[in-house]
Residue, then its C-alpha position, 0 to 999 in steps of 0.5 A: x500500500x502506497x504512503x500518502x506523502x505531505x507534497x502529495x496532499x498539499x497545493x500550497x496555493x489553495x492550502x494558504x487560502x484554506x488556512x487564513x479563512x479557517x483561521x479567522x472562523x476558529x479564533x474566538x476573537x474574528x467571530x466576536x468582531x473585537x478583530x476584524x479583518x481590513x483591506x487596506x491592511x492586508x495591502x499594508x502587510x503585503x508592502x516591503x516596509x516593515x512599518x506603515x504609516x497612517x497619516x490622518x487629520x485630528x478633530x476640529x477644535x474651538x468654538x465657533x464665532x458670531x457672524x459681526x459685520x466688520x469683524x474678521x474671523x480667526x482662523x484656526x489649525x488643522x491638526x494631523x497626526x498618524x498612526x502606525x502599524x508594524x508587520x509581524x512574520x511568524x513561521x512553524x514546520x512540522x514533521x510527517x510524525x506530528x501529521x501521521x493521523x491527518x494524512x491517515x484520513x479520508x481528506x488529508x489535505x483537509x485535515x492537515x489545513x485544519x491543525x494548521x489553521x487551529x494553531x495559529x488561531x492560538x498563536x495569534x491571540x498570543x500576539x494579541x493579548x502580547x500586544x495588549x499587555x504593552x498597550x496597557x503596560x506601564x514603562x519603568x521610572x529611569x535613574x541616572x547612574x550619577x543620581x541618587x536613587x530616590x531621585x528618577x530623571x524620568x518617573x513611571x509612565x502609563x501611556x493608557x492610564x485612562x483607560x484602565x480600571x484598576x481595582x485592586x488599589x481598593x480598600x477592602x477586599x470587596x472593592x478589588x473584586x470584579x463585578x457588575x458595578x465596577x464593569x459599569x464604571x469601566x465603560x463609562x472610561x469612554x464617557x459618552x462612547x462608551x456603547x462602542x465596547x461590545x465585547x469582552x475578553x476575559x480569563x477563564x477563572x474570571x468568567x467562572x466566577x461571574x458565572x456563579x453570580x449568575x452573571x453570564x448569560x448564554x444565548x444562540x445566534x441566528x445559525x443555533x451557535x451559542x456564545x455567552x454574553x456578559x451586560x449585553x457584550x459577547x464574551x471570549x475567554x483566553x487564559x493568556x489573559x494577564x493573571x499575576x502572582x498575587x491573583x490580579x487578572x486583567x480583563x479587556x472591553x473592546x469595540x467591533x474593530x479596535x483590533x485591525x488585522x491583515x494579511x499579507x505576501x511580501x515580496x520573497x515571501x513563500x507561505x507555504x512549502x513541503x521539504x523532505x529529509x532523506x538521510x533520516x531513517x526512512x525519509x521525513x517529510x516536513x510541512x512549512x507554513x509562513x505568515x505575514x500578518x498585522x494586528x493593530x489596535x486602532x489609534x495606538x501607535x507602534x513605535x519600534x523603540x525596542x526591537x532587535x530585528x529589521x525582519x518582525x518584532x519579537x512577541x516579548x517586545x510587543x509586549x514592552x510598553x515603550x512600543x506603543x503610544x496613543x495617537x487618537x483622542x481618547x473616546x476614540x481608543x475603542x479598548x478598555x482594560x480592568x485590573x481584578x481580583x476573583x472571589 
């Protein structure tokens, strides 16, 4: 009986197609609408520049003017800015032994294009509560060596703090814990915006423990599929979610959007590839897979300050705070983060 091989399975062309798609309709985060998929961005992740710029014009300011005869008006700026994105190159290769049972089946290019796409759905919503975890990070005081110590050249900084709930500086025990009110209270960080944030994304203690408040409630979509919804906005559930040492979870509220995502093929770039080893043992087919991709919080700049490689920045410097600066006005920033404790 003939051995079904990885190259005799796989057209990378409609293999790469299969994944991407497969990938956004198994990550919870494409189906909630915290991230969508955008055009433009995936021309951006396409171009041979690992940073993009996104010039845009900033709101009017100022109160208008009375209309007086013999009275010129004062005119007033416009004011631009831009935002910034960076593309993020990943790979993975798998050997035959990782695939034996896929290529067993009936439809292995299938079943193959479905492990594929299952494991970068979970890589990229590392990248993404990576990223998070830098927008909403606080970047360390800095001391100059020939101070003293007491004395930092540059005080700690928070870019997001606005947008940040944090409990756990509460008096009582009671205070630091998460719940219906202190939920309220994050949403309106965005004041008269605040019904932007439709979603929810939370650890899966954390929704446990709503759930034995009786908190969360389920419903069904128009295809019978059910999602939990907490206060009305969709909840996902990643154990990425920040949890420290002590027990403070971070919890994220997001509007339909806040997270732009694209996916690109850059000049020289092969996303798909089958290689084989024959000087081990029988022979060992490998499976290659590539991404160049953007997940890009709206409005949050990318700076590069830290980063060590021309070629993509790393998931712990998506993570560093320094990286990411607020460009938009604030109501504009459809991300807001609480910082909990659990019952």
């Amino acid at each position: 009986m003939a051995i079904t091989k990885i190259s005799d399975v796989i057209v990378p062309e409609l293999f790469n197609k299969y994944v991407i798609n497969r990938t956004m309709e198994l990550s919870a985060f494409f189906q909630s609408g915290i991230v969508v998929n955008s055009p433009e961005f995936d021309t951006l992740a396409s171009e041979a520049a690992r940073t993009h710029n996104m010039p845009f014009f900033e709101d009017l300011q100022g109160e208008s003017e009375a209309t007086l005869e013999d009275v010129k008006m004062t005119p007033a700026k416009i004011g631009s800015n831009k935002d910034v994105s960076t593309t993020i190159l990943r790979q993975k290769m798998w050997g035959s032994s990782n695939l034996a049972a896929a290529l067993a089946g009936a439809d292995p290019a299938k079943a193959i294009g479905d492990l594929v796409a299952a494991y970068w759905a979970r890589d990229m919503q590392k990248e993404l509560i990576a990223i998070l975890t830098g927008v909403f990070g606080t970047i360390p005081a800095v001391s100059e060596p020939s101070k003293a110590v007491s004395e930092p050249s540059k005080a700690a900084e928070t870019r997001m703090a606005d947008h940040i709930l944090d409990l756990t500086g509460g008096k009582t025990e009671a205070a630091k814990l998460i719940g219906a009110s202190p939920f309220i209270d994050a949403c309106q960080l965005l004041g008269d915006a605040q019904a932007q944030l439709s979603g929810v994304a939370m650890h899966s203690a954390t929704k446990s423990y709503l759930k034995k408040l009786n908190l969360i409630q389920t419903e069904r979509d128009s295809t019978s599929v059910e999602f939990d919804t907490y206060q009305g906005r969709r909840v996902t559930v990643d154990d990425g979610c920040p949890v420290t040492g002590d027990g403070v979870y971070t919890t994220y509220l997001f509007g339909n959007g806040a997270i732009a995502y694209g996916n690109g093929s850059p000049v020289g770039h092969v996303p798909t590839e089958t290689d084989r080893d024959k000087q081990t043992g029988g022979g060992v087919d490998y499976l290659i897979n590539r991404k160049a991709f953007i997940l890009h919080p709206r409005g949050i700049a990318y700076t590069g300050a830290v980063r060590a490689h021309v070629e993509t920045p790393l998931r712990e410097e998506l993570s560093n705070p320094v990286n990411w600066n607020p460009v938009y006005e604030p109501k504009q920033l459809r991300i807001v983060a609480i910082k909990h404790k659990i019952g």
